[in-house]
N, CA, C and O atoms as a Tripos MOL2 file, in Angstrom:
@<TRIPOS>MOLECULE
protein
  300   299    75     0     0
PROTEIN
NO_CHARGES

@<TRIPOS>ATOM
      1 N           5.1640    4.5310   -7.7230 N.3       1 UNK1
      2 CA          4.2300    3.4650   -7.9970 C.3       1 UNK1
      3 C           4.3930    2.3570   -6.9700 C.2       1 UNK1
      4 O           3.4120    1.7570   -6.5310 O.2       1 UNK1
      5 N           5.8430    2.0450   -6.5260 N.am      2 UNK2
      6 CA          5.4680    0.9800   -5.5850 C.3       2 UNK2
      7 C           5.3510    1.6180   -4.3070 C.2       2 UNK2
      8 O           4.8690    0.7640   -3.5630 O.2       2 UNK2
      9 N           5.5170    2.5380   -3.7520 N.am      3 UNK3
     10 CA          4.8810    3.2250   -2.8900 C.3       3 UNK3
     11 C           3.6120    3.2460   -2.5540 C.2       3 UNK3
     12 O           3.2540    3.2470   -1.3760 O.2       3 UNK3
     13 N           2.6660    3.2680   -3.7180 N.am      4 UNK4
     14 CA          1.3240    3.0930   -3.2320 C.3       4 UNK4
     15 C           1.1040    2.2080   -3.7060 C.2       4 UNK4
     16 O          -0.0770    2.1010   -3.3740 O.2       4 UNK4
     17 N           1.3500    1.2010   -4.4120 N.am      5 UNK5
     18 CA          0.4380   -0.2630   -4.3940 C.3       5 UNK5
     19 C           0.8430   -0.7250   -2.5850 C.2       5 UNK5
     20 O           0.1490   -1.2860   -1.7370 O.2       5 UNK5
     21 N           2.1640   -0.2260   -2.5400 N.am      6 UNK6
     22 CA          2.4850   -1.1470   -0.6890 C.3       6 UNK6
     23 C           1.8850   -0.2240    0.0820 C.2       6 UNK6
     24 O           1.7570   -0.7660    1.1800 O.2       6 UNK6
     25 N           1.4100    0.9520    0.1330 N.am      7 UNK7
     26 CA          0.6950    1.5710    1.1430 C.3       7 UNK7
     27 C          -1.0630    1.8520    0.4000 C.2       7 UNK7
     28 O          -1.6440    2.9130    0.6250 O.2       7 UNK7
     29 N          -1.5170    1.0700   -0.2080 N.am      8 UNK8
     30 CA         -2.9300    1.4360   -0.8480 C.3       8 UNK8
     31 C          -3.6670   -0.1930   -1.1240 C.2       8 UNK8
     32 O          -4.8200   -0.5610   -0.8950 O.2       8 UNK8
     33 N          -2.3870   -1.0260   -1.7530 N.am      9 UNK9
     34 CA         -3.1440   -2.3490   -2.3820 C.3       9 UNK9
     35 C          -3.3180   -3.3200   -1.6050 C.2       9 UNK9
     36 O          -3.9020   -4.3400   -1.9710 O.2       9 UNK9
     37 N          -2.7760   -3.1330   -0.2600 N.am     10 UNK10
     38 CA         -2.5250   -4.5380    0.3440 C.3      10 UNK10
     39 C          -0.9370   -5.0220    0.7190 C.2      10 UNK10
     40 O          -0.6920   -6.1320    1.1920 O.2      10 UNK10
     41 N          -0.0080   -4.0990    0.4550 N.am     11 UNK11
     42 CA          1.0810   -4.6730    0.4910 C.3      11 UNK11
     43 C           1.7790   -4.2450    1.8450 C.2      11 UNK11
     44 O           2.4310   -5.1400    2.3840 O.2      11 UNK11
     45 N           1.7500   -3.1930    2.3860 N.am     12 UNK12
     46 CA          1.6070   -2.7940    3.8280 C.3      12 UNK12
     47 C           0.2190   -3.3830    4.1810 C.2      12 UNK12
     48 O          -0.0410   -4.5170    4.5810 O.2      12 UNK12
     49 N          -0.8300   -2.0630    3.8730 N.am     13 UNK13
     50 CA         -2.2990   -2.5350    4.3100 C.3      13 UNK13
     51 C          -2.3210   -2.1000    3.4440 C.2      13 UNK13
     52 O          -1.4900   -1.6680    2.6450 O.2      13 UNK13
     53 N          -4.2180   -2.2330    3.5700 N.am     14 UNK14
     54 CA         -5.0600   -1.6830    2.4600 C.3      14 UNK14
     55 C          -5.7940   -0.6580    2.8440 C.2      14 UNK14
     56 O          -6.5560   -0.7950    3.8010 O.2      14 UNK14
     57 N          -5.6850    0.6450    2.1080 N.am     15 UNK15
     58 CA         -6.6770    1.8980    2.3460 C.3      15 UNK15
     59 C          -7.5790    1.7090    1.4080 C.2      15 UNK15
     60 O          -7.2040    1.3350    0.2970 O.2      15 UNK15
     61 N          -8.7130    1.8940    1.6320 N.am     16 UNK16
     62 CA         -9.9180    2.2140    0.7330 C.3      16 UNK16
     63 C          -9.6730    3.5070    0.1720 C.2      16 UNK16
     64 O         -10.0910    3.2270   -0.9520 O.2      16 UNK16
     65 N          -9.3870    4.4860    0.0910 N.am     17 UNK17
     66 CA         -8.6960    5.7060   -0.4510 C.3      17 UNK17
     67 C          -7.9350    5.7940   -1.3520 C.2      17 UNK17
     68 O          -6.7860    5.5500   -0.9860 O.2      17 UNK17
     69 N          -8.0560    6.1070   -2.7020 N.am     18 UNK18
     70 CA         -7.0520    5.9790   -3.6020 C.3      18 UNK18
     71 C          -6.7520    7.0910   -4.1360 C.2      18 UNK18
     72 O          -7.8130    7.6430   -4.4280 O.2      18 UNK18
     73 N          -5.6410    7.8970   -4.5040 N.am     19 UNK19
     74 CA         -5.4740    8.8030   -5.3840 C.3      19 UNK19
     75 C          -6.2260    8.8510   -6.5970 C.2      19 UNK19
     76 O          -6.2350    7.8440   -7.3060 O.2      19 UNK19
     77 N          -6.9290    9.9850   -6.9800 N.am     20 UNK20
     78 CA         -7.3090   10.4020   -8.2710 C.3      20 UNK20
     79 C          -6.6870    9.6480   -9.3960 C.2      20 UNK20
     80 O          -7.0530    8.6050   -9.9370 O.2      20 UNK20
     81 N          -5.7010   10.3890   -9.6140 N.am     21 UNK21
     82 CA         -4.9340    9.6270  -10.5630 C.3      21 UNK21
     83 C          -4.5330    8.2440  -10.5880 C.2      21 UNK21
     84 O          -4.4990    7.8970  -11.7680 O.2      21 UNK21
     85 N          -4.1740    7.1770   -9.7270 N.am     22 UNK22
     86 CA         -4.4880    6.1230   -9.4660 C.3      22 UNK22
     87 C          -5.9960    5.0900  -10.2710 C.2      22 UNK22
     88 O          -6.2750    4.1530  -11.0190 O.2      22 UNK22
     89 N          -6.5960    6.2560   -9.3250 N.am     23 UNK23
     90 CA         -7.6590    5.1820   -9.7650 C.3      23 UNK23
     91 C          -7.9250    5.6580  -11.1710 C.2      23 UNK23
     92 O          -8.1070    4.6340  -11.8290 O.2      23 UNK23
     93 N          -8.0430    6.7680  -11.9890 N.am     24 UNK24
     94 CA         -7.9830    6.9280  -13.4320 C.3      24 UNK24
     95 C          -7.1310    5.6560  -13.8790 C.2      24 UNK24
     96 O          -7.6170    4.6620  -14.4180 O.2      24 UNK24
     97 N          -6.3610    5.7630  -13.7030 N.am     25 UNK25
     98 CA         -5.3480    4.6420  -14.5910 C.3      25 UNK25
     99 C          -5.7170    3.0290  -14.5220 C.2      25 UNK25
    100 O          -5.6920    2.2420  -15.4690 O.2      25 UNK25
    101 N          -6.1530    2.6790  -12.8040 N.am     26 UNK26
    102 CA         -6.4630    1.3410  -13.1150 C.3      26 UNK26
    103 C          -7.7190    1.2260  -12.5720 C.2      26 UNK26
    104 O          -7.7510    0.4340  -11.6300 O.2      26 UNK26
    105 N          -8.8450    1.7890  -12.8680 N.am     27 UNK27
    106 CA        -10.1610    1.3890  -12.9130 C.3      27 UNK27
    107 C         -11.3090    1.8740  -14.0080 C.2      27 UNK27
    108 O         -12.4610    1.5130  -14.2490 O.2      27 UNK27
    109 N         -10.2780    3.0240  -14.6280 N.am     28 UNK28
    110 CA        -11.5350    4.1550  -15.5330 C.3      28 UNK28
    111 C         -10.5360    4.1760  -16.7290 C.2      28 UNK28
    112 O         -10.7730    4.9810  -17.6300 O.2      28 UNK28
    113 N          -9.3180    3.2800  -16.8360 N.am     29 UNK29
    114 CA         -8.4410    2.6600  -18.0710 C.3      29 UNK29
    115 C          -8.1890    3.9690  -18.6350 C.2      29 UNK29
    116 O          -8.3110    3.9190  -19.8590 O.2      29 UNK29
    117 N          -7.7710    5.5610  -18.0510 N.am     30 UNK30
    118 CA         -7.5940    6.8080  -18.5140 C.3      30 UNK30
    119 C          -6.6110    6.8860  -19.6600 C.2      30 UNK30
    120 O          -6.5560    7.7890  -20.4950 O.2      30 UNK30
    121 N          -5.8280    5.7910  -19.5800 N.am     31 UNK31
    122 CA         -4.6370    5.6810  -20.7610 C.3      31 UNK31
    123 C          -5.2310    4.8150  -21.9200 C.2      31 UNK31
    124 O          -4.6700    4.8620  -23.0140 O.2      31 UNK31
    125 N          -6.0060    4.2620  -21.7940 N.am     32 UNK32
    126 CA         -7.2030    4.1700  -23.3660 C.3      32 UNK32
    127 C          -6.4770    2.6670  -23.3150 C.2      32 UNK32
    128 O          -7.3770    2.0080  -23.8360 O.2      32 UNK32
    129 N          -5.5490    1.8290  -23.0530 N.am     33 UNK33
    130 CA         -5.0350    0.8270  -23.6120 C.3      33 UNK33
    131 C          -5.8020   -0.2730  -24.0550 C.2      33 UNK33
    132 O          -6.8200   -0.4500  -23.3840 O.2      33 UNK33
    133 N          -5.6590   -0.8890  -24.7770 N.am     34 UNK34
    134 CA         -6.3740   -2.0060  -25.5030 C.3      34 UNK34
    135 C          -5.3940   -3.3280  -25.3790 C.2      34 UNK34
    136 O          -4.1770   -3.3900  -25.2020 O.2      34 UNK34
    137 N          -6.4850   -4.4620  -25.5560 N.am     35 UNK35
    138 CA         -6.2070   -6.0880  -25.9070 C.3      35 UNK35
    139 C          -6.4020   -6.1430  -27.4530 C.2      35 UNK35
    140 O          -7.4010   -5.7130  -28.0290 O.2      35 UNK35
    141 N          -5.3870   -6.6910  -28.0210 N.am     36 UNK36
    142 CA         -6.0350   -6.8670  -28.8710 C.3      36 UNK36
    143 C          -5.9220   -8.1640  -29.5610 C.2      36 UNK36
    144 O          -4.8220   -8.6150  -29.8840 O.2      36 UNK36
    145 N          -7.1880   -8.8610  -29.8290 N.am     37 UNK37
    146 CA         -7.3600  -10.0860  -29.9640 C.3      37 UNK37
    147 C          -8.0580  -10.8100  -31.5690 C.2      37 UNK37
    148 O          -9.1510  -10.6200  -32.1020 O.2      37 UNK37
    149 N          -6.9140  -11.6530  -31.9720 N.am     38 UNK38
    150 CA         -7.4480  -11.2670  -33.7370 C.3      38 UNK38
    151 C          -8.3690  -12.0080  -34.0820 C.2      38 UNK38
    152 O          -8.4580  -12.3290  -35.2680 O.2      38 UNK38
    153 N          -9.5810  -12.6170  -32.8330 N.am     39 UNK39
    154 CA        -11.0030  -13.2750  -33.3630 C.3      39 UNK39
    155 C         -12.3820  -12.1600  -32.7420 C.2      39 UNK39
    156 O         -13.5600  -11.8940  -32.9830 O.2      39 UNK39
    157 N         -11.4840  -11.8570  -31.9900 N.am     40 UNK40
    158 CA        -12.4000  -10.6290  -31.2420 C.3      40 UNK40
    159 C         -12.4160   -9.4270  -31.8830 C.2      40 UNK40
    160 O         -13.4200   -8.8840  -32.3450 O.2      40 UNK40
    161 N         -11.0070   -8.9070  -31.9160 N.am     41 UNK41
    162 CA        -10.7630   -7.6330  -32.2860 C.3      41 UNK41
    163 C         -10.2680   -6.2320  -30.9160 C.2      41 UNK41
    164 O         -10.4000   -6.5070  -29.7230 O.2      41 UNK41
    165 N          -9.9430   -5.3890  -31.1850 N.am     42 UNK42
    166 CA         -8.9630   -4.5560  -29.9110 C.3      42 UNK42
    167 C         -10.6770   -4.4040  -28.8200 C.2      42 UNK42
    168 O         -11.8390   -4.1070  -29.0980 O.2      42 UNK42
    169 N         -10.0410   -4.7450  -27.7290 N.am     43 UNK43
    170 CA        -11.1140   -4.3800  -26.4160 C.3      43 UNK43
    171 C         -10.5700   -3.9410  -24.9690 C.2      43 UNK43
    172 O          -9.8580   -4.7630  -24.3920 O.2      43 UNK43
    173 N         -10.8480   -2.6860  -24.3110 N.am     44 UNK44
    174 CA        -10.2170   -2.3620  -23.6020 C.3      44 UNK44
    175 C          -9.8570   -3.3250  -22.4600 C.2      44 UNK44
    176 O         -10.3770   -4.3690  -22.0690 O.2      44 UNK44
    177 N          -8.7630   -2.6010  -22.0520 N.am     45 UNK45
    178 CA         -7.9990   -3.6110  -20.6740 C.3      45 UNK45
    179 C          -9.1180   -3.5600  -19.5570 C.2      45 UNK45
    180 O          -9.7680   -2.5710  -19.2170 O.2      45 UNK45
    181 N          -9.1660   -4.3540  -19.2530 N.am     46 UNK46
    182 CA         -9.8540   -4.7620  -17.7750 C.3      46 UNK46
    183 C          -9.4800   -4.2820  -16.6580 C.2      46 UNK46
    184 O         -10.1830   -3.7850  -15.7790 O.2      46 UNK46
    185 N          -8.0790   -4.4650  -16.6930 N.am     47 UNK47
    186 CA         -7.2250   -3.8200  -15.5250 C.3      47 UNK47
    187 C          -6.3150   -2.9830  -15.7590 C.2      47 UNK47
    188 O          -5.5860   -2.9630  -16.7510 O.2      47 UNK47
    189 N          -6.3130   -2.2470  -14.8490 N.am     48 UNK48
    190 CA         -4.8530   -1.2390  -15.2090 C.3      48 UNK48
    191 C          -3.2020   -1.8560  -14.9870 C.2      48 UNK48
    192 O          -2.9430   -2.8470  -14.3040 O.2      48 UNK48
    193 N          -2.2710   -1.0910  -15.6700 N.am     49 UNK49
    194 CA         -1.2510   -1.3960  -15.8650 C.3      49 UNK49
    195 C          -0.2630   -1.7370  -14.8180 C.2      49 UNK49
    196 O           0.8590   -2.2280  -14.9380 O.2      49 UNK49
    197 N          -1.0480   -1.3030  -13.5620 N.am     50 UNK50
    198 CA         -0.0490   -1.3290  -11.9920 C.3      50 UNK50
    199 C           0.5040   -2.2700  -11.5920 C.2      50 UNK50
    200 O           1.6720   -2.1930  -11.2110 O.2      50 UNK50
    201 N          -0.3170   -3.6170  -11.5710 N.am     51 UNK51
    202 CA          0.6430   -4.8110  -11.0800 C.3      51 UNK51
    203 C           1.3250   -5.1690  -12.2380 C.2      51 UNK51
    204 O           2.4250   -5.1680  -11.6850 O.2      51 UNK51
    205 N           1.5700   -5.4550  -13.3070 N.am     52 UNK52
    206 CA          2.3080   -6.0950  -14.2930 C.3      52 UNK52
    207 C           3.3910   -4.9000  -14.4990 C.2      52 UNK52
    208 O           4.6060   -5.0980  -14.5290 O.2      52 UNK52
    209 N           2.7810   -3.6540  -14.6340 N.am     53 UNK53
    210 CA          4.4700   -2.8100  -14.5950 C.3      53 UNK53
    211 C           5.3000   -3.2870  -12.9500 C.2      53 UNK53
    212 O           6.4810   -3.6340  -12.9260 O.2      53 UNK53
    213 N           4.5750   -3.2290  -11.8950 N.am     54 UNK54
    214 CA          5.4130   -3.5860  -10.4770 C.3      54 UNK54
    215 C           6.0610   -4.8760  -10.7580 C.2      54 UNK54
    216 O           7.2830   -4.8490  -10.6120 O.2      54 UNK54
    217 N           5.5150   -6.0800  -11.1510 N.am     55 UNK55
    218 CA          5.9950   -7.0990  -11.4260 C.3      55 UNK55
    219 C           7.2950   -7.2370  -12.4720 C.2      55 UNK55
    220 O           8.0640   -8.1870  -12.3260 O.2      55 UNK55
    221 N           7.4680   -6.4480  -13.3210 N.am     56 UNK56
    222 CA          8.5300   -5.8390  -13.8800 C.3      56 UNK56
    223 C           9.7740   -5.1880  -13.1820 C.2      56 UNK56
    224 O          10.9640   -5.4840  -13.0760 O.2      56 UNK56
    225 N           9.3640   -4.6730  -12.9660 N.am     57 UNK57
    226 CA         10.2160   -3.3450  -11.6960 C.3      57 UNK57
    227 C          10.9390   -4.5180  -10.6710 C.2      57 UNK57
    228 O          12.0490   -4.4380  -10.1430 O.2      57 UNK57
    229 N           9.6230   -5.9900  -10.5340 N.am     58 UNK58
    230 CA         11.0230   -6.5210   -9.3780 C.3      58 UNK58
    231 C          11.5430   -7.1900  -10.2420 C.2      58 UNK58
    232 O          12.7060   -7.0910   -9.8510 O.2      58 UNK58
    233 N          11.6090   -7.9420  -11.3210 N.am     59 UNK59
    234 CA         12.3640   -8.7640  -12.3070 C.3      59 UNK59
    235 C          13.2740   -7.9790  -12.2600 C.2      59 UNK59
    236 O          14.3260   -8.4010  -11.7780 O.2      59 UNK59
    237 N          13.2220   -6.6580  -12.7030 N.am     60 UNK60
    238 CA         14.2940   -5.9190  -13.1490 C.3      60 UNK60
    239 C          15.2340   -6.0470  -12.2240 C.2      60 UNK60
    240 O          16.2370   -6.7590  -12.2520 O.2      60 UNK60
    241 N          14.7990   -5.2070  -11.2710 N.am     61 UNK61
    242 CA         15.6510   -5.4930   -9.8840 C.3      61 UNK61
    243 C          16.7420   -6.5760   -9.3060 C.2      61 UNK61
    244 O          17.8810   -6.4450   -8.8600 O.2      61 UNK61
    245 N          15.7960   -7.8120   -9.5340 N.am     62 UNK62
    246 CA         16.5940   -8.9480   -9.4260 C.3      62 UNK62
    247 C          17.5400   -9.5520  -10.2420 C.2      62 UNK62
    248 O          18.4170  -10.3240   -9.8550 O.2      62 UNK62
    249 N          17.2330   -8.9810  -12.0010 N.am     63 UNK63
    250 CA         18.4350   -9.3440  -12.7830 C.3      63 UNK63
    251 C          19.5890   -8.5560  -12.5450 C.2      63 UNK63
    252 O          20.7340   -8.9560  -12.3390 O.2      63 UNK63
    253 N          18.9930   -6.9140  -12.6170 N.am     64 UNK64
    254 CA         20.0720   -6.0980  -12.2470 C.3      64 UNK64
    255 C          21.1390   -6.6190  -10.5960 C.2      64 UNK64
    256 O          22.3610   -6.7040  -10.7200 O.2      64 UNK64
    257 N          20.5680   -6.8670   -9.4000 N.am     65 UNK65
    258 CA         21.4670   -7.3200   -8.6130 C.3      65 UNK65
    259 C          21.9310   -8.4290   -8.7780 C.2      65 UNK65
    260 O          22.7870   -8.6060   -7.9120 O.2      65 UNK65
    261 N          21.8400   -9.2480   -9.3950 N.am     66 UNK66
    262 CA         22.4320  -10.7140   -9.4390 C.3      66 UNK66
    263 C          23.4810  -10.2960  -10.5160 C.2      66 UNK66
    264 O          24.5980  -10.7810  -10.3390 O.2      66 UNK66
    265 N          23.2750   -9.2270  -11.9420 N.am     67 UNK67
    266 CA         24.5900   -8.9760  -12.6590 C.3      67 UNK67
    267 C          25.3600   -8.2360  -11.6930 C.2      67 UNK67
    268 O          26.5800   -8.2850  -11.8490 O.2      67 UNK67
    269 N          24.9150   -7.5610  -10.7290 N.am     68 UNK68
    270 CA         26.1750   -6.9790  -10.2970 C.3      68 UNK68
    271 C          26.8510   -7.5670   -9.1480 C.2      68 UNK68
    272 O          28.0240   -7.5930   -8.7760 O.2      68 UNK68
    273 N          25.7430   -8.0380   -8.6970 N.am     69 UNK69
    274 CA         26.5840   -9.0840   -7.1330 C.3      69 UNK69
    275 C          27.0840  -10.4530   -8.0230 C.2      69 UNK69
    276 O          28.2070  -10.9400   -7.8880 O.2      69 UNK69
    277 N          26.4140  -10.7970   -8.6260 N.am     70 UNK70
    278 CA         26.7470  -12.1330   -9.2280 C.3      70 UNK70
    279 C          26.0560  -13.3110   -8.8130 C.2      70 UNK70
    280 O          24.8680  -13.0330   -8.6480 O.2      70 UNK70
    281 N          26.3090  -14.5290   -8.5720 N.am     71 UNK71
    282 CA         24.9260  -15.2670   -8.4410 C.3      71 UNK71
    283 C          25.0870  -15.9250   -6.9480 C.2      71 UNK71
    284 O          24.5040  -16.9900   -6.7490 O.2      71 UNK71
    285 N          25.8830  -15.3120   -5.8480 N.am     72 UNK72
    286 CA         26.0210  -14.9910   -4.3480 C.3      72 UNK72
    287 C          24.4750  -14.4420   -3.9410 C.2      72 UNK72
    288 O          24.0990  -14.7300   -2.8050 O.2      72 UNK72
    289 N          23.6940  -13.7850   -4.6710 N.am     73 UNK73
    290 CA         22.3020  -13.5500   -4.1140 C.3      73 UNK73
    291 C          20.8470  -14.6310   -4.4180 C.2      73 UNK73
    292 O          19.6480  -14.5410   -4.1540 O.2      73 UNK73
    293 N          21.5490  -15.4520   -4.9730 N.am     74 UNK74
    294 CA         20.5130  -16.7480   -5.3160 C.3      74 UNK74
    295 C          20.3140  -17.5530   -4.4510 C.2      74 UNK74
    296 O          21.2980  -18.0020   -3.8620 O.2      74 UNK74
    297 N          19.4190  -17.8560   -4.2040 N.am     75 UNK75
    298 CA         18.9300  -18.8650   -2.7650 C.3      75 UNK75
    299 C          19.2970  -20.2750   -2.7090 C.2      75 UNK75
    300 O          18.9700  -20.9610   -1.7400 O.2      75 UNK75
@<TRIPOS>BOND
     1     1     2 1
     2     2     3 1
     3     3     4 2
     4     3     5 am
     5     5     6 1
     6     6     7 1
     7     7     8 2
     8     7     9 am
     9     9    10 1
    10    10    11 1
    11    11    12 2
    12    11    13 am
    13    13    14 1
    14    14    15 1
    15    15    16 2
    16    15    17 am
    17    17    18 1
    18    18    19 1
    19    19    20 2
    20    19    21 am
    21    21    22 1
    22    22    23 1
    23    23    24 2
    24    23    25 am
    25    25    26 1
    26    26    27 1
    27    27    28 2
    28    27    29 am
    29    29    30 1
    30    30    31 1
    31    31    32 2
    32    31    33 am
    33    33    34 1
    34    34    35 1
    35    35    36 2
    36    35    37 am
    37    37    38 1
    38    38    39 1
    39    39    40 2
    40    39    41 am
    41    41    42 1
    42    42    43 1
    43    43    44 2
    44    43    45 am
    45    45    46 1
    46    46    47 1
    47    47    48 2
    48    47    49 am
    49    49    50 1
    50    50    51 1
    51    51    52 2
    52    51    53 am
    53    53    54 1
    54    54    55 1
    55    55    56 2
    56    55    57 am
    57    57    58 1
    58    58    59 1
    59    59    60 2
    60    59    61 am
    61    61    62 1
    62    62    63 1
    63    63    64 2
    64    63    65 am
    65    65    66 1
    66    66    67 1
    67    67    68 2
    68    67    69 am
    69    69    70 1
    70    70    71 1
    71    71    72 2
    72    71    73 am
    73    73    74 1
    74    74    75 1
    75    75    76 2
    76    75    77 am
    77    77    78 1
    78    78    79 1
    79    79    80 2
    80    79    81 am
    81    81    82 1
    82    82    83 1
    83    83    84 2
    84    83    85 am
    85    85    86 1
    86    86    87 1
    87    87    88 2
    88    87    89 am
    89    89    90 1
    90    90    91 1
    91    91    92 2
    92    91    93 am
    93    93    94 1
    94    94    95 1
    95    95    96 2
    96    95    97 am
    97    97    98 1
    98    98    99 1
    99    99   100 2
   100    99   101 am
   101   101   102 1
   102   102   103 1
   103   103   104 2
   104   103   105 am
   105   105   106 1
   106   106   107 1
   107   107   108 2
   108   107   109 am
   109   109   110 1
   110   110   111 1
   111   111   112 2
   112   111   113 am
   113   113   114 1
   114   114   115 1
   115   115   116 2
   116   115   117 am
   117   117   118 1
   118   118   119 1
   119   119   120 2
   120   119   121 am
   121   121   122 1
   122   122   123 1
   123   123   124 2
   124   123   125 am
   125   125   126 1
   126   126   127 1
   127   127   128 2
   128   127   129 am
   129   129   130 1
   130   130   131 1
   131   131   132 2
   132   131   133 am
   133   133   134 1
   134   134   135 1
   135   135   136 2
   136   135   137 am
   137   137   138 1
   138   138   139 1
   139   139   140 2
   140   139   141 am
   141   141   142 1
   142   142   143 1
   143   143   144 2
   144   143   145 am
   145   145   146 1
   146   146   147 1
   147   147   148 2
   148   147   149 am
   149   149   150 1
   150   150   151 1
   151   151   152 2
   152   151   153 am
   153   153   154 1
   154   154   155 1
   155   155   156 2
   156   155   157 am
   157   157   158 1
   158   158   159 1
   159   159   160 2
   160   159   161 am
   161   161   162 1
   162   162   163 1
   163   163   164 2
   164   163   165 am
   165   165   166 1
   166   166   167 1
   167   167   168 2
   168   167   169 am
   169   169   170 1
   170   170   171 1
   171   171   172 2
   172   171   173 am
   173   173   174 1
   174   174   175 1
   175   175   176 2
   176   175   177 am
   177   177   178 1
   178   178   179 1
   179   179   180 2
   180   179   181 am
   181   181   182 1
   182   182   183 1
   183   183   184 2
   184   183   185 am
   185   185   186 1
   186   186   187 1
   187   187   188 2
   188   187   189 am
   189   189   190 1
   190   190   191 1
   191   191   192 2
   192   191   193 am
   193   193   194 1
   194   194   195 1
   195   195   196 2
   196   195   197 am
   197   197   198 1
   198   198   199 1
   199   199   200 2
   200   199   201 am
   201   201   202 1
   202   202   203 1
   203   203   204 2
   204   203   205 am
   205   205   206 1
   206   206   207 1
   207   207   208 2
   208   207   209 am
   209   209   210 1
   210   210   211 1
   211   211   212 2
   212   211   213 am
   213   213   214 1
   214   214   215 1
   215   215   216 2
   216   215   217 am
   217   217   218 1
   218   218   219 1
   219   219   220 2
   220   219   221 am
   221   221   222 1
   222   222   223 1
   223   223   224 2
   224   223   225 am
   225   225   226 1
   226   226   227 1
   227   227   228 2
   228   227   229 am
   229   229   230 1
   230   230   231 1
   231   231   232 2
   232   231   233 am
   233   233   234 1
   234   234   235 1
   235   235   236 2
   236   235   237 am
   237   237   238 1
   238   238   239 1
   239   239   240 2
   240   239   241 am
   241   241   242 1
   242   242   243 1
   243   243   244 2
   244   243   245 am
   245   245   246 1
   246   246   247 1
   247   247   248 2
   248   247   249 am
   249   249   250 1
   250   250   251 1
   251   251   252 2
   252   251   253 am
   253   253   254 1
   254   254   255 1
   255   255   256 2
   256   255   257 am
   257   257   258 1
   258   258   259 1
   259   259   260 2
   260   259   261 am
   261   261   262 1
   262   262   263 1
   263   263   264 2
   264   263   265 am
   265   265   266 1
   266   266   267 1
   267   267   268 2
   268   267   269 am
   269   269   270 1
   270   270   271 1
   271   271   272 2
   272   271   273 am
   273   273   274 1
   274   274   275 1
   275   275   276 2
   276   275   277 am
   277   277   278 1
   278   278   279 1
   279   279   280 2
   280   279   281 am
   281   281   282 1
   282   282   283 1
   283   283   284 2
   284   283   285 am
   285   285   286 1
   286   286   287 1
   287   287   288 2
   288   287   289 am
   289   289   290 1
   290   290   291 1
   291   291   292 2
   292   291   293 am
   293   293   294 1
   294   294   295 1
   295   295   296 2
   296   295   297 am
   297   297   298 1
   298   298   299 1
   299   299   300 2
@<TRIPOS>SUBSTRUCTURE
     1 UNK1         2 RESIDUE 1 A UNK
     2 UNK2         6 RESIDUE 1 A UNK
     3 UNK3        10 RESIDUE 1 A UNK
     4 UNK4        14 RESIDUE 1 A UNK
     5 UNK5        18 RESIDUE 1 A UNK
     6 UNK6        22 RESIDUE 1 A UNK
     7 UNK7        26 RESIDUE 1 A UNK
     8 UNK8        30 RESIDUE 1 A UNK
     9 UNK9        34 RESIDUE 1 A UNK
    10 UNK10       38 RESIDUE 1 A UNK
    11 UNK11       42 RESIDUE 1 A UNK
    12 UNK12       46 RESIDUE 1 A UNK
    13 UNK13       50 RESIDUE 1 A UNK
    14 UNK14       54 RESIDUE 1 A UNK
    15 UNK15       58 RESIDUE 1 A UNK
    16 UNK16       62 RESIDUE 1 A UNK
    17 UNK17       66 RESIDUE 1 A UNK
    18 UNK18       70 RESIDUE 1 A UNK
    19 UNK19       74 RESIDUE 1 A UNK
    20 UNK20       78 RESIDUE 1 A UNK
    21 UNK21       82 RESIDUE 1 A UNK
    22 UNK22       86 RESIDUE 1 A UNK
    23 UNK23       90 RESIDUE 1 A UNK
    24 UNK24       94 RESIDUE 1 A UNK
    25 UNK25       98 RESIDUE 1 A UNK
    26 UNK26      102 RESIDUE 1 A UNK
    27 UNK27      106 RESIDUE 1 A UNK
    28 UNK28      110 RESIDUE 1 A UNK
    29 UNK29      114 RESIDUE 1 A UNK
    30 UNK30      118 RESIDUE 1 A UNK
    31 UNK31      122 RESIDUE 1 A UNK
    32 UNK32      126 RESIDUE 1 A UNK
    33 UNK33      130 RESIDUE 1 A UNK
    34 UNK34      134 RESIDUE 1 A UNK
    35 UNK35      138 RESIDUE 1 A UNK
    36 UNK36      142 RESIDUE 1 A UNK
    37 UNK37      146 RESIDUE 1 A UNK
    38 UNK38      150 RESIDUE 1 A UNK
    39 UNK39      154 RESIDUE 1 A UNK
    40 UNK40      158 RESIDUE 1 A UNK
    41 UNK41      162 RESIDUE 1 A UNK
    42 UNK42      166 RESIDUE 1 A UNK
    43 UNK43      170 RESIDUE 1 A UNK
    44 UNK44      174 RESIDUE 1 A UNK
    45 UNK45      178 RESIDUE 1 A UNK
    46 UNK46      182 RESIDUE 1 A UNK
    47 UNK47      186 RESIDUE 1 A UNK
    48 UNK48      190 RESIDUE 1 A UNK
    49 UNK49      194 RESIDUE 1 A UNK
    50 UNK50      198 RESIDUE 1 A UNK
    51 UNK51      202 RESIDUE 1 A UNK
    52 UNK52      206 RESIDUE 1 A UNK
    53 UNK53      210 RESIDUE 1 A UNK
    54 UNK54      214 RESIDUE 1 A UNK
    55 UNK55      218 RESIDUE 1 A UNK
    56 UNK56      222 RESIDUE 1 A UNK
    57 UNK57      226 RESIDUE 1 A UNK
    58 UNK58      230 RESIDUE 1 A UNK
    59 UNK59      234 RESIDUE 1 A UNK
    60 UNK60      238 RESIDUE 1 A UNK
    61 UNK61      242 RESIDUE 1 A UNK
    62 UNK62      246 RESIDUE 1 A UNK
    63 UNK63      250 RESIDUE 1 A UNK
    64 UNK64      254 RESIDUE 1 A UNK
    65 UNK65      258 RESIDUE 1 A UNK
    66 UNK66      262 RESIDUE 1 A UNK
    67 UNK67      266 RESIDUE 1 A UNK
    68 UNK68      270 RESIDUE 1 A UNK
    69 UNK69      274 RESIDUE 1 A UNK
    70 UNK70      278 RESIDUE 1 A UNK
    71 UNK71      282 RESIDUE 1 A UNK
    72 UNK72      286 RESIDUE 1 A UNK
    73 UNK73      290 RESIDUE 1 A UNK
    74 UNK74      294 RESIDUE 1 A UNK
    75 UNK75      298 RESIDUE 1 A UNK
């Protein structure tokens, strides 16, 4: 996954070319996911799950190295 958001989204460059599966997931919402909102009621996601799981993935990252280096990697 971060492989192709940095070689597809803009993060290297941007290809107009997307994998099948890709674009199922964040444009045609193939995993069905829903908002669900209790004046509205459940309405599908707008966007797919790609940047907010990546955005995860670096949190993670960064808690995980700072427990193990310790707080020597803080700016």
């Amino acid at each position: 996954m971060v492989l192709t958001i940095a070689n597809k989204e803009g993060g290297a460059h941007i290809d107009p070319t997307q994998p099948i599966d890709i674009r199922a997931i964040e444009e045609e919402n193939s995993m069905g996911w829903t908002h669900h909102d209790p004046i509205v009621g459940d309405k599908p996601m707008s966007k797919g799950p790609m940047m907010p799981s990546l955005r995860q993935i670096g949190y993670e990252l960064e808690v995980g190295l700072t427990n193990y280096f310790g707080s020597e990697l803080a700016p």
